[in-house]
C-alpha positions in Angstrom: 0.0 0.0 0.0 1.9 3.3 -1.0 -1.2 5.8 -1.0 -0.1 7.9 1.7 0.4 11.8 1.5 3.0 11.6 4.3 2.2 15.3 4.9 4.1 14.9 8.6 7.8 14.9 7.1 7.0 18.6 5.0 9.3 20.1 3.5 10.8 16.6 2.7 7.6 15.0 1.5 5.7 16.8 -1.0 1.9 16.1 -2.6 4.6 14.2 -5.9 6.9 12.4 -3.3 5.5 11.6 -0.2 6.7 9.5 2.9 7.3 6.3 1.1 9.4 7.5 -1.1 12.1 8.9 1.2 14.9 8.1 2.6 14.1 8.1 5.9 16.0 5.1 7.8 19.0 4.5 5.4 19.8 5.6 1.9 17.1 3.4 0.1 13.4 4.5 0.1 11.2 3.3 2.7 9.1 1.3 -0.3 12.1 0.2 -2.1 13.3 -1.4 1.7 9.3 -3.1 2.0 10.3 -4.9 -2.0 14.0 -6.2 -0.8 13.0 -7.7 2.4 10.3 -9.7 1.1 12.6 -12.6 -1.1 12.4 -15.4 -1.0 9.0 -15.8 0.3 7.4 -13.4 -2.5 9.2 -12.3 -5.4 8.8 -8.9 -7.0 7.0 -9.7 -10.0 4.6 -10.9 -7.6 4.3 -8.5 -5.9 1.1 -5.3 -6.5 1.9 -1.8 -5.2 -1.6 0.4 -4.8 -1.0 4.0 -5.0 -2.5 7.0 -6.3 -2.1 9.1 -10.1 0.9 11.3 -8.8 3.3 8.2 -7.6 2.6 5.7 -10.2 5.8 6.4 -12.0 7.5 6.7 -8.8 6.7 3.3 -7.8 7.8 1.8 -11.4 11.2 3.8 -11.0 11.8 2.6 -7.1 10.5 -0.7 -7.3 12.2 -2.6 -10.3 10.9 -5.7 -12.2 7.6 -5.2 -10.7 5.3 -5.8 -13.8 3.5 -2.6 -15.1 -0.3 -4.3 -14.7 0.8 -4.9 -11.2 1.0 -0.7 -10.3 -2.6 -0.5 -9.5 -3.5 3.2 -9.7 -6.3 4.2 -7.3 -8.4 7.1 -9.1 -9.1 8.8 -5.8 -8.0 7.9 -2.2 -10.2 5.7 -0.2 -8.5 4.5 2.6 -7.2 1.0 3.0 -10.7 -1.3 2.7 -10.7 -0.6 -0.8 -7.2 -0.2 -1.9 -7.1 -4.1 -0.1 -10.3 -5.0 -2.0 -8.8 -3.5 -5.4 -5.5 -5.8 -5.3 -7.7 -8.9 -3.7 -9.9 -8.9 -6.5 -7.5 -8.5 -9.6 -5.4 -11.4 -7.7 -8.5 -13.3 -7.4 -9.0 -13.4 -10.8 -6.1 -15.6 -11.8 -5.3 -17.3 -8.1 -8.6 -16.7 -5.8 -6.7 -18.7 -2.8 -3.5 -16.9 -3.2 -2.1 -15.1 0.1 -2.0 -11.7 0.0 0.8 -10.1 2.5 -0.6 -6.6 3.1 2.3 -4.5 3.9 2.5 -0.3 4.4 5.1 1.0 2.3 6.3 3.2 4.7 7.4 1.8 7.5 10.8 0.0 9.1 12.1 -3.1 9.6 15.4 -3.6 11.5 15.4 -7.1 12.2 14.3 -8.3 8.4 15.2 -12.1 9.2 12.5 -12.2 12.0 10.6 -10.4 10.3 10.2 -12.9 7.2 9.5 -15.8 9.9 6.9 -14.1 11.2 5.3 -14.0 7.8 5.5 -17.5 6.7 3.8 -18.4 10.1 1.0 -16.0 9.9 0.9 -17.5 6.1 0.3 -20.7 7.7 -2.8 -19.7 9.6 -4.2 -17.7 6.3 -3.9 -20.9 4.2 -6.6 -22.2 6.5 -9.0 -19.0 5.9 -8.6 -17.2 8.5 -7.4 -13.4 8.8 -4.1 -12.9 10.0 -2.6 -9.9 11.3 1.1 -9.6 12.7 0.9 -7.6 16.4 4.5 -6.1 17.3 5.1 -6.7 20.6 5.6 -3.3 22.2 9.2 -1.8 23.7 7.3 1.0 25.6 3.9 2.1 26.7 3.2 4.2 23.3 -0.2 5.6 23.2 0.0 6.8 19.4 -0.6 3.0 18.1 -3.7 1.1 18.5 -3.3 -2.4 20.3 -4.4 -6.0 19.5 -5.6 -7.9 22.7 -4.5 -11.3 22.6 -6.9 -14.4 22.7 -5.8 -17.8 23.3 -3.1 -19.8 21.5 -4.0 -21.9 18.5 -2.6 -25.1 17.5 0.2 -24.8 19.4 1.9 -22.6 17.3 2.7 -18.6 17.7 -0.9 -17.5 16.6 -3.1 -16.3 19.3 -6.9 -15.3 19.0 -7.9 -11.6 19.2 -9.5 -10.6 22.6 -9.8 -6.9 20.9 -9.1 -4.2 18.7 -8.3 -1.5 21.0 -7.8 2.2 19.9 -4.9 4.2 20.7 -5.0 4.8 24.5 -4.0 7.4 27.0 -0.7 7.0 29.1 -2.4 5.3 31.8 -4.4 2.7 30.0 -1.2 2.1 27.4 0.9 1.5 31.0 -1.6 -1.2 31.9 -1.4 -2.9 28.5 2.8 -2.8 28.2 2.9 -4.4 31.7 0.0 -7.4 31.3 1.8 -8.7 28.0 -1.4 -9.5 27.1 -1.8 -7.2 24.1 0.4 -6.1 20.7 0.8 -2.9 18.7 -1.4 -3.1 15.7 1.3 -2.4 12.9 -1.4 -2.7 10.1 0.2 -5.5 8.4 -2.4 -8.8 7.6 -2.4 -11.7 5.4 -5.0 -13.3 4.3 -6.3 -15.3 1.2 -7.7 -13.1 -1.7 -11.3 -15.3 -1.7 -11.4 -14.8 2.2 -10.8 -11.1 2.4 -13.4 -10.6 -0.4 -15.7 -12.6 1.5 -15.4 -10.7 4.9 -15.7 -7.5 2.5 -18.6 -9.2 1.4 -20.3 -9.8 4.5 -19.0 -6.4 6.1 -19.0 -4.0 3.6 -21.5 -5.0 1.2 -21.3 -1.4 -0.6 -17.9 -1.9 -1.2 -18.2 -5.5 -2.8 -21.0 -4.8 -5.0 -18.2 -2.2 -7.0 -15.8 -4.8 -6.7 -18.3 -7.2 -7.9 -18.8 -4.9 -10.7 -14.8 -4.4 -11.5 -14.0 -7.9 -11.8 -15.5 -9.0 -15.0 -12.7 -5.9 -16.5 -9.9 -7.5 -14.7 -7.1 -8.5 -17.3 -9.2 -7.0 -20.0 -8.4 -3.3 -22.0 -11.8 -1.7 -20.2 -10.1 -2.5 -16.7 -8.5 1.4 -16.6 -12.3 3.0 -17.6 -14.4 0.8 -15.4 -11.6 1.3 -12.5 -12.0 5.3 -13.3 -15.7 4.7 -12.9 -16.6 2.2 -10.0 -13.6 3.2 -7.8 -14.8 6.6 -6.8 -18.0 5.2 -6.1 -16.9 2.6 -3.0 -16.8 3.6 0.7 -13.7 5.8 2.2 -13.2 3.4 5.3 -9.9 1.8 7.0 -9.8 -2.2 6.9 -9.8 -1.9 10.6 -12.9 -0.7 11.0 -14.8 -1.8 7.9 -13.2 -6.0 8.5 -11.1 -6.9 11.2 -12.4 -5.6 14.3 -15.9 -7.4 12.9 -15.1 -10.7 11.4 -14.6 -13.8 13.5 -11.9 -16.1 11.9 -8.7 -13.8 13.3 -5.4 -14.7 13.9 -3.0 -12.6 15.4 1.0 -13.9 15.2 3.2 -11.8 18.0 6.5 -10.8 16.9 9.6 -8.8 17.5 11.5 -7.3 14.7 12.4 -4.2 14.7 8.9 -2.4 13.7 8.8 1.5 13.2 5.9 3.3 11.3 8.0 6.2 11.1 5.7 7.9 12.1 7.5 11.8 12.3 10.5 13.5 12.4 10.8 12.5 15.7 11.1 8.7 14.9 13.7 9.2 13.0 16.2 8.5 16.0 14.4 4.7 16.2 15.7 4.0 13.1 18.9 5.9 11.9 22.1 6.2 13.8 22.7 9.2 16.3 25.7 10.6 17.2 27.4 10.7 20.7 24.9 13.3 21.7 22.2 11.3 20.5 21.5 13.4 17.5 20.6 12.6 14.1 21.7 14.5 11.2 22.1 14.3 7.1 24.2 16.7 5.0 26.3 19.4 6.3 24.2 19.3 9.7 26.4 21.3 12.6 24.9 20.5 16.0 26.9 23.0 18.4 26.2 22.5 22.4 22.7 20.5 21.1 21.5 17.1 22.0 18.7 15.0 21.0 17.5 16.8 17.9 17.0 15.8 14.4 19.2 18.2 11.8 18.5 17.2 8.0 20.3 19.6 6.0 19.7 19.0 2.2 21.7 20.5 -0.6 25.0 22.5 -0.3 24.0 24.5 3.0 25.1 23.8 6.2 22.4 24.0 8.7 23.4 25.2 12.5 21.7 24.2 16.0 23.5 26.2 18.6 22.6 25.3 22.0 19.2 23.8 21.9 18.0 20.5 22.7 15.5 17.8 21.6 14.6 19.7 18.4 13.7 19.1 14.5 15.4 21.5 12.1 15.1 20.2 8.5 16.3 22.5 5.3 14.7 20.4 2.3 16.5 23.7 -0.1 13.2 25.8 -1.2 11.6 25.3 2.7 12.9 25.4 6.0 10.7 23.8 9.1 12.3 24.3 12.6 10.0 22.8 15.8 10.6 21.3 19.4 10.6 17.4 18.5 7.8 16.9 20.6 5.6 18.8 18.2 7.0 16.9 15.1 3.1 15.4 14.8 1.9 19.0 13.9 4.2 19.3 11.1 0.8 19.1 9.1 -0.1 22.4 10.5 2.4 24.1 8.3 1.0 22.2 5.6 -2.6 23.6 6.4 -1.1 27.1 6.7 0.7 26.8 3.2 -2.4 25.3 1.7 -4.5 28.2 3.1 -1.7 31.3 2.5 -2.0 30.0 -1.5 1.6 28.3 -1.0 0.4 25.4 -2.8 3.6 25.4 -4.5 5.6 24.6 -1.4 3.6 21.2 -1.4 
């Protein structure tokens, strides 16, 4: 899935490059990173990216060898239910028990070998039907994910029922949770057979399965674009969340540990990139003077000075400048709103 607008990382990400196609935790794109780790259990030409109009060339350029049919351009943005329905149903068409591994494009894996065993497991379970979804076992008492509460094992293996689908809580209720052990961080990542998914959307969402209904006789076929341009804009906005998995019965839920960030501001950037000795994170000619615990991305051929100041985001992205304590990184998007109201579109 690489529909995002990433608007929390302006002035890096912009309306044409978004989140998923920066840099963020290494020198590769975030959705170039979700392609390599995913050999040998899927290979690329396997492999669908869903994404809007603006980043379909993008994708093509970032994610080589994937097949051109497989860039499945979404004619609006309507969340993840029917970006998931989209690829479920052109996949049905030629494999309707094939797995599907749902994965955001924009997140970060440090520990990539546990993270491909916890996909062939959870690929186990959704051979049998059921909905799997992979619950990161949390490092902290975070209150900005939601949380999966675990059910009872299954089979004897790592899969666990679902208790709940809990919504991000406050500090207090997110304490209790990190000390029972008895609940995950929802990281948004499922796997699932293409037949059952439709099914659940089928029994769920019936609005949005009568206009996939009505797409699938164009799969494969020259009038798939026109009828896509057509039924698309007609189905429900709603998350997969709330429109499937917190409603369906047959779920799964496989606990793992590997190194899971969603990358989720500036902020997060520390989780996943090297710091220095003062626990700073910089790019480019970044020069953190009597400063610790900030994020400094200078781009281009400027240096960019902190001078005494601590636990901040400065970030020079050449035509736009965004300076901000680092606990406000998540209203980044206000600038965005600002710019978008000023007639700075431009900027965007």
């Amino acid at each position: 899935m690489a529909g995002g607008s990433g608007t929390r990382f302006w002035p890096l990400s912009r309306k044409k490059r978004p989140k998923q196609f920066l840099p963020l935790s290494s020198d590769v794109p975030l959705i170039a990173e979700t392609a390599e780790r995913l050999p040998p259990l899927a290979r690329v030409q396997d492999s669908y990216v869903v994404c809007g109009k603006l980043h379909a060339a993008a994708v093509r350029k970032l994610v080589p060898g994937l097949p051109r049919a497989h860039v499945l351009v979404e004619p609006v943005a309507k969340n993840t239910a029917p970006a998931i329905g989209l690829a479920a149903a052109v996949i049905a068409h030629s494999d309707p028990t094939g797995i599907l591994a749902v994965l955001p494009s924009d997140h970060h894996v440090g520990k990539v070998p546990a993270f491909r065993k916890a996909l062939a497991a959870a690929a186990k379970y959704a051979r049998t039907g059921a909905l799997v979804t992979l619950g990161v076992k949390p490092s902290r008492p975070e209150t900005g994910y939601g949380y999966v509460q675990l059910g009872a094992p299954i089979d004897g293996g790592p899969g666990r029922g679902v208790g709940a689908f809990v919504e991000k809580p406050d500090a207090q209720r997110a304490q209790r949770y990190f000390e029972s052990g008895d609940y995950v961080w929802n990281a948004g990542i499922f796997l699932f057979r293409a037949d059952a998914i439709l099914r659940e959307i089928r029994a769920h969402l019936p609005a949005l399965a009568d206009g996939l209904d009505a797409l699938a006789p164009h799969v494969g076929k020259k009038s798939f674009d026109r009828a896509l341009a057509r039924i698309f804009p007609k189905m429900p906005s709603i998350s997969i969340d709330y429109g499937v998995m917190e409603k369906a019965k047959n779920i799964v839920v496989v606990p793992a540990e590997f190194g899971w960030s969603d990358v989720g501001s500036f902020a997060a950037l520390p989780e996943v990139r090297p710091a220095d000795a003062f626990g700073n994170v910089l790019s480019g000619l970044a020069l953190p003077l009597d400063s610790r615990g900030c994020v400094i991305l200078a781009g281009g051929k400027r240096p960019l000075a902190v001078i005494g100041m601590d636990e901040v985001v400065a970030v020079d992205a050449g035509d736009a400048i965004l300076v901000c304590p680092k606990s406000r990184s998540q209203d980044v998007r206000k600038a965005v709103e600002a710019l978008q109201k000023r007639g700075l579109a431009r900027f965007l």
